[in-house]
Structure formats: C-alpha cells, structure tokens
N, C-alpha and C positions, 0 to 999 in steps of 0.2 A: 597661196596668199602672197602678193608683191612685199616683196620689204624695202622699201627705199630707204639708202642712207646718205640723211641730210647732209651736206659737204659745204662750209663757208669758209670760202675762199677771202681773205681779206686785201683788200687794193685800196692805194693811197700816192697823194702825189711825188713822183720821183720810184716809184716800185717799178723795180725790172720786169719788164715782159715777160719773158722767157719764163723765170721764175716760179708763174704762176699759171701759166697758161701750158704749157708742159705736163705739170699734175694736174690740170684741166682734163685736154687733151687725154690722158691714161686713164682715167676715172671715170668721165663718160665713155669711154669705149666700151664700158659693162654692160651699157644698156644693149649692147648689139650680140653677147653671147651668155648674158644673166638675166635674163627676163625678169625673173622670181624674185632676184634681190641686187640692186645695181647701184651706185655711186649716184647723186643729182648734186651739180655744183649751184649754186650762187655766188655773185661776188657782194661784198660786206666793206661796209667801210665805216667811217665816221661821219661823213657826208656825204648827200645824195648828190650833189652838183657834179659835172664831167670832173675824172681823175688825169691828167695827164701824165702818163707815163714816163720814166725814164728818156725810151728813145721817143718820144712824141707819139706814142699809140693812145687817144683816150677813151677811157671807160668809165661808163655811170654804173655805179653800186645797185645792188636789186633790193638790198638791204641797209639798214643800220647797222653797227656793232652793239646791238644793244643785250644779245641773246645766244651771244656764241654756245652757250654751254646747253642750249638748246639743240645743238648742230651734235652728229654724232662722230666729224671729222673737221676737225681747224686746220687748214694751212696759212700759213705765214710768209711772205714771198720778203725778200731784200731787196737792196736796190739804194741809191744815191740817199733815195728819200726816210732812209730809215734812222734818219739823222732828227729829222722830226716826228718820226712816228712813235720810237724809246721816249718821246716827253708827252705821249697822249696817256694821261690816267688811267680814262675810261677804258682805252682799248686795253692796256696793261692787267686794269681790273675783270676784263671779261675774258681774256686770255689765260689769266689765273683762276679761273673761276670753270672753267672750261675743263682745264687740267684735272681741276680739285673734284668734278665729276665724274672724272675717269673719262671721259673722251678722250679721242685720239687727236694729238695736239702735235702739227707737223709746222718743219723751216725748211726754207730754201736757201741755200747760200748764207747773204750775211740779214736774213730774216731771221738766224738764231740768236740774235743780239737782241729781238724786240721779245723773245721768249727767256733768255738770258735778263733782259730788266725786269719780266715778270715775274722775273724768282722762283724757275722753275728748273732750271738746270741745276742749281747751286748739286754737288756732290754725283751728278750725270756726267758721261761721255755725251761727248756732242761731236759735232763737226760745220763748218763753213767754209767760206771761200779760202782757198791757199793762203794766200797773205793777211787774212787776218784771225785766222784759227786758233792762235795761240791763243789771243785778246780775249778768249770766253776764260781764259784761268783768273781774269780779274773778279770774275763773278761766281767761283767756284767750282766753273764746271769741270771736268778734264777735257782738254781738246784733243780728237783724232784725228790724225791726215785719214780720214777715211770717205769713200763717197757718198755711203748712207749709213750713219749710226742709227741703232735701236735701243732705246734704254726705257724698258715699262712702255708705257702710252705715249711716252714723248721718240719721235723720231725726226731728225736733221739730215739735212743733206749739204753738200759741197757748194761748189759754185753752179754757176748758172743752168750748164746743159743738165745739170742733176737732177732736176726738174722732173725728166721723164723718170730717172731712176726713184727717184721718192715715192712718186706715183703704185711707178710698178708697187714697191714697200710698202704701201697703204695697204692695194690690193691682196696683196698676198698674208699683210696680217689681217684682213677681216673677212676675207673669199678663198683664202688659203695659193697655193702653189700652182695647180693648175689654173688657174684662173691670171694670177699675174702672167703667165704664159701668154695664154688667151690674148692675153691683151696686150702684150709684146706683139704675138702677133697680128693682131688687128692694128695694132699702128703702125706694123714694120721695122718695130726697131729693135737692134742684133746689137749690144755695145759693143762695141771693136776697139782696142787700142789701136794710135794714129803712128 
C-alpha cells in the first residue's frame, strides 16, 4: 500500500529561495528510493497570485493556507519577507493548529520567527540564521547556534544552505536513518566544512 506524505511547503512574497526549495529538493527525492511511502510537496500560501521571491524567483501557490494541519509535514521558509508574513493571522493560526495536531512542523533560517509568533516555541530550543538566533529568547524559546534543532514535532534549522540539512531531518524522523542516507545520496550531497 503507497503512503504518501502530504508536505506544504509555505511561500510568500519576499521568502528566500534556497530555504524552501532545498527541503523540496530532499523530500521529493523519496519518490526515487520509497515507492511504498514517500514525501509529495506542495507549495501553500495565502494567495494564489505569483509570489515573488526574495532574489526574483516567482512562484504560484498549488494551495491556500487554509488546511495546513491537514498536511502531515509544514515547512516554513524565511527570508526578507517574513517581516510581513509574522502579521498574517490566518497563517499564524493554521501553523498553530498544525503543531496542535501533532504534525511535523519545520523552519528554515529566520522562518523560525513565523513559528516563534505562532507560539510554538515558547520553552523549545530552536535555532535560525547566525545573527539573529538569539532574538527567538524574546519569545521564550532557547536559541542554539546549532544547524538543525529537534524539539518533539517542532524542528528548525539555521540559515539558508540548511535547507538541505532540515530535509535530510524530516526524512530521517518519519523514514528513519537509512533512508535520510538515501537521499543524501540521491541528491549528492556530503556536508563538508569550508
């Protein structure tokens, strides 16, 4: 029996590329060594209209945010634009809502600040981009210089190239270890310090 698991990706204007397309990228690659049970992304937004991205990449939503807790993985991506994104209700409310169902409820970079408004970190390790990592202590979280925190259902990741590393952490909590492997190796990617 196939088990697919639902994956809404949220995107909005001013969200970093990399961010989200990164845990793209590692999630679909299931479909190529998990037949039985494999990641399917969509991207989810608040509006169907083109998103333009950060660096000028733009994306139309497949979705609404109307149903995230529907999804049985949320990621969160960061980016300039998450400056407007912390004052969307709605999405705040389905992203808490999400959590509150036990889905897996992930950030990228400084996409922990739109999880962080949702009131979900309050008394979690988190993590986000280097320079603003501390800033989640205003919301209760603890921040860790680290590249991917796990804390329950809620997992973060660092700045931007962390993207692929979250990924891989998705995989590996719902497909377990060899399978995050898997999928390192199918995308080719060895993290190396520089």
């Amino acid at each position: 029996m196939v088990h697919v698991l639902n994956t809404g990706v949220v995107v909005f204007p001013g969200v970093e590329e990399l961010d989200f397309v990164g845990v793209w990228e590692v999630l679909a690659s299931t479909q190529h060594f998990s037949p039985q049970k494999f990641f399917q992304c969509k991207t989810v937004s608040w509006t169907l209209d083109p998103v333009k991205c950060a660096h000028g990449l733009t994306v139309k939503a497949d979705e609404l945010t109307e149903n995230l807790s529907q999804c049985d993985v949320v990621v969160v991506p960061g980016g300039p634009g998450i400056k407007e994104a912390v004052k969307n209700q709605q999405l705040l409310k389905e992203i808490k809502e999400a959590y509150e169902s036990g889905k897996l409820v992930c950030s990228v970079c400084t996409g922990a600040f739109i999880l962080a408004e949702a009131g979900i970190l309050r008394g979690k390790r988190a993590t986000s981009y280097h320079t603003e990592v501390e800033k989640l202590s205003k919301y209760g979280a603890i921040p860790i210089k680290e590249r991917v925190v796990v804390e329950g259902n809620v997992i973060t990741g660092a700045g931007v190239a962390a993207s692929l590393d979250v990924g891989l952490r998705i995989v590996e909590t719902i497909l377990g270890k060899e399978s995050a492997h898997e999928a390192a190796e199918q995308i080719e990617y060895h993290a190396e310090k520089i």
